[in-house]
N, C-alpha and C positions, 0 to 999 in steps of 0.2 A: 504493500500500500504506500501513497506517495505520502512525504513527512511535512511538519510544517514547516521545514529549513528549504526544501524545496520548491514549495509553494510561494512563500514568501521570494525565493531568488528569481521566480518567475515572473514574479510580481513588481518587481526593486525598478527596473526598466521602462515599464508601460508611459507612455507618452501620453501626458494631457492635450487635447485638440486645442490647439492655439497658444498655448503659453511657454511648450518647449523646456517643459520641466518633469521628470518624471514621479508615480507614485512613490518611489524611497527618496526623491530629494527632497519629495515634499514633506517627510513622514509623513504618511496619509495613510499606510499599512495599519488597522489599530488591534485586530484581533483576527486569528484563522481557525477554523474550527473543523475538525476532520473527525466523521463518523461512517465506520465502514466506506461506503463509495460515492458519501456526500461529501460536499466539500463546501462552506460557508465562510468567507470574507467580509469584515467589516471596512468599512473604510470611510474619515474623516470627510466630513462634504465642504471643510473651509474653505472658499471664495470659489466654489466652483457653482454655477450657475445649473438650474435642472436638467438644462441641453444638453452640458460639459458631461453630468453624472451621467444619464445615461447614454452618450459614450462610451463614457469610461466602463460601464458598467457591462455593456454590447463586450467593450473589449477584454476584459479580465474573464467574463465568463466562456468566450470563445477559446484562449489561453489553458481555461481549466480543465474544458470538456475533451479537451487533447492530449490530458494525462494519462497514462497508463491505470487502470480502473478507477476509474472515475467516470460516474454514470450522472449523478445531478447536482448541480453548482446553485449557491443560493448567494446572491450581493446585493449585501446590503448598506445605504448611509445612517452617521450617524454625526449630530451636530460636537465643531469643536471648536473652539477660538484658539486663532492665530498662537497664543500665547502658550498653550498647552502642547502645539505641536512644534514649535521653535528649541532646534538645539543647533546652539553656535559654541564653538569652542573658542574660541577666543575673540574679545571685542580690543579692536585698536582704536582711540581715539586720540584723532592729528589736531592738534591747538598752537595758537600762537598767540601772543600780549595782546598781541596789533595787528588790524587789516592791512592788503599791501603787501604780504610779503608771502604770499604762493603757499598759502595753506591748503587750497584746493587744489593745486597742485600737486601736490606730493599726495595728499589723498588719493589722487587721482592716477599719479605712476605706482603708489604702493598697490594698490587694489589691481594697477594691470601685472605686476611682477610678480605676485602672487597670485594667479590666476594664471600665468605662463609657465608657474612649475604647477601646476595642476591641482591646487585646491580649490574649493569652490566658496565663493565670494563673493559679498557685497559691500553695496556702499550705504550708510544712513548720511543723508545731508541733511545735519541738525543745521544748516545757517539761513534760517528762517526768513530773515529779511533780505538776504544776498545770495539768492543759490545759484551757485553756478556748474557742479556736477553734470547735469545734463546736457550742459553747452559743450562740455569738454569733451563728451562721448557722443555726441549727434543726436542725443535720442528726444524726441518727439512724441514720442505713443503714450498714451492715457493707462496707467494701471486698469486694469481689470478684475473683475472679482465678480462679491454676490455681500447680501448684507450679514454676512460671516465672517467679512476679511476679504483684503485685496492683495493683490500680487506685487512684486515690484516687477519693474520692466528691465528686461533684457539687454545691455548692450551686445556690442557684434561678438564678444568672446565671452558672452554669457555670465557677465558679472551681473549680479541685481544691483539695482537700482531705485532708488525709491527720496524722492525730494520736493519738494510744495510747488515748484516749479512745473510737476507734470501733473498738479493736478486743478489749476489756474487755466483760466480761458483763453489767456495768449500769455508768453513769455515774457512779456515786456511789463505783466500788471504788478502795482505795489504791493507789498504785503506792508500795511501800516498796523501792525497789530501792538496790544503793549505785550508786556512780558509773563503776564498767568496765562494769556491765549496760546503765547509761543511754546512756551511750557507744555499746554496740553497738548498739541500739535504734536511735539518731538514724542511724548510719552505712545501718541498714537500711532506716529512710526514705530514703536517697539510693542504695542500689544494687539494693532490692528490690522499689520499689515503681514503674512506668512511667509517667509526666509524662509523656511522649510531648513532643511541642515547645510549648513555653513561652516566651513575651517576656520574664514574669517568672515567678520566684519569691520569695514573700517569706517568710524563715523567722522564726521567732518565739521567741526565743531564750529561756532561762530570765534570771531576773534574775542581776544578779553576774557575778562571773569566775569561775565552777566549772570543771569538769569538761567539764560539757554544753559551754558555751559555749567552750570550748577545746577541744572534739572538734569543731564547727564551724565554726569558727577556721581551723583546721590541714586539716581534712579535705576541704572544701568552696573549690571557686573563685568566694568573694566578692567581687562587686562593689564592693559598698561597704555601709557602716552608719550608720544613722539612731539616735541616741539619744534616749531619751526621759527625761523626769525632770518633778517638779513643782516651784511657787515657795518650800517651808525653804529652812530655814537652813542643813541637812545637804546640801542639793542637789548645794551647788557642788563638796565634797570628795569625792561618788558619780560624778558628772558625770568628773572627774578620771580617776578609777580608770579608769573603761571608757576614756576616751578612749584611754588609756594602755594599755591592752589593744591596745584596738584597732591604734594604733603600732606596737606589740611586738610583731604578728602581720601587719603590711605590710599593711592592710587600709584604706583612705581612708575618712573619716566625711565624709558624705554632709551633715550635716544636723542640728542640732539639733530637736526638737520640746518645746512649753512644753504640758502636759497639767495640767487644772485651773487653767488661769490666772487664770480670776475665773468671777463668778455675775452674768447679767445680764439685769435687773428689766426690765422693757419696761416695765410702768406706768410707771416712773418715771423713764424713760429713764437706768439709771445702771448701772455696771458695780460690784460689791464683788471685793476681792481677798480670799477670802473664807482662804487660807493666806498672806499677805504677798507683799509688793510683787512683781512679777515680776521676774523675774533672766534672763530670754530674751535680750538681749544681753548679760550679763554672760554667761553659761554660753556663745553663740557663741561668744566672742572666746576662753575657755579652747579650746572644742573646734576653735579655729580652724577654724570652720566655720557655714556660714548658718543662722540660723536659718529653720527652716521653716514653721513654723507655732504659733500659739497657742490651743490650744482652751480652751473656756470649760466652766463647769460646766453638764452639760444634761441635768434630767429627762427630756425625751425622745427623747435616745439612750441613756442607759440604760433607757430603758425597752425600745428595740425591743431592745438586745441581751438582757435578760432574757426577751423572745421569742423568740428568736434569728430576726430580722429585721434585723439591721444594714440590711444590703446595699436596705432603703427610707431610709435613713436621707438 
């Protein structure tokens, strides 16, 4: 007789119609029940609309009835919110003092280099009133769901995606909100929308020590945090602040990052520090913590983000 280990790896695979995520990434698998040559599957209906289930429902029972004695397949849904079925292993959240200095950025390469060794990952764009996540990856499309929960949407190498920006009338509109709305907003990124299983996530915080970024703080079980900052002379006093956020909320920092750190000439083979000298080990040692990289000024990664092509980058 066929096992539930079996069943379930049958199962792990199955393609949602339209979203491009399967039953195991979604965990959507919730129970399998095997009685002599019955075979009964439960599965989670968060943000899948009645169409989608029976789909899905057409296709896991066709699946089953193909097993080696197995004579009658029973599928059935059962309601679950987003929050119950969400397992991420680790949350990275990318902060910097100050806007301006490529926090979305670096969100935005880490989430593709991490996604190029092959875990699977998303993005939360907590920056409520500046998102720019979406721009940097081209995507356009409106999350989808059902009143259970929404999906996040897809970039082209299948990072999720999820930011206030895709779900605003046009890209251009304000979000003039104060800061208990924005609060709610981010909390409903994390309990209303399905990530399904995730290696990472990396959220993308506003700049500062607001509101936002203390609703994420407090709300969310971080990992750890990557700061970002450029080579002023104000660096080092911003660099501070967060770190000491960070601290103050039991949160380990991961990492520094040195963003704009020079401009560099190929013809000439020479590097300009084109905002002064770099402070990337000075700013480690305050955030007692590695520095992690130093990126250079580069027309042609701003170029692809203003395609919103990072992810060739």
């Amino acid at each position: 007789m066929v096992t539930e280990k079996e069943i379930r790896e049958k199962l792990e695979g199955v393609m949602i119609p339209s979203v491009m995520r399967s039953l195991g990434g979604l965990n959507l698998i919730r129970e399998v029940d095997i009685s002599k040559q019955k075979v009964g599957v439960t599965l989670a209906s968060a943000a899948m609309t009645p169409i989608v289930q029976q789909l899905v429902k057409v296709e896991v029972t066709k699946i089953l009835e193909g097993l080696p004695k197995v004579s009658e397949v029973e599928v059935k849904f059962i309601e679950a919110s987003p929050a119950e079925l969400n397992i991420i292993s680790h949350i990275i959240a990318i902060m910097s003092g100050k806007g301006g200095v490529g926090k979305s950025l670096i969100a935005g390469l880490t989430a593709t280099a991490l996604k190029r060794q092959g875990y699977e990952v998303g993005i939360l764009d907590a920056d409520i009133t500046g998102p720019s996540i979406p721009k940097m990856f081209g995507i356009t499309a409106k999350p989808i769901g059902s009143s259970t929960g929404i999906l996040p949407v897809l970039s082209r190498s299948g990072i999720g995606v999820m930011s206030i920006n895709l779900l605003l009338p046009s890209e251009d509109e304000a979000v003039i909100w104060r800061g208990p709305l924005i609060a709610k907003a981010i909390n409903q990124f994390w309990e209303d929308v399905h990530w399904g299983k995730l290696d990472y996530m990396i959220i993308d915080l506003p700049p500062g020590t607001s509101d936002a970024s203390l609703t994420v703080m407090q709300s969310f079980p971080i990992s750890g945090v990557v700061i970002v900052f450029t080579p002023q002379d104000l660096t080092a006093m911003i660099v501070r602040k967060a770190v000491k956020m960070a601290q103050k909320m039991e949160k380990p920092v991961l990492g520094v990052v040195e963003n704009m750190s020079y401009l560099y000439i190929s013809e000439i083979d020479k590097k300009i520090e084109l905002f002064g000298k770099s402070r990337g080990e000075e700013m480690s040692r305050a955030a007692q913590a590695p520095l992690l990289g130093q990126l250079p000024v580069d027309p042609e990664l701003a170029k692809l983000c203003d395609e919103g092509n990072i992810e060739s980058y």
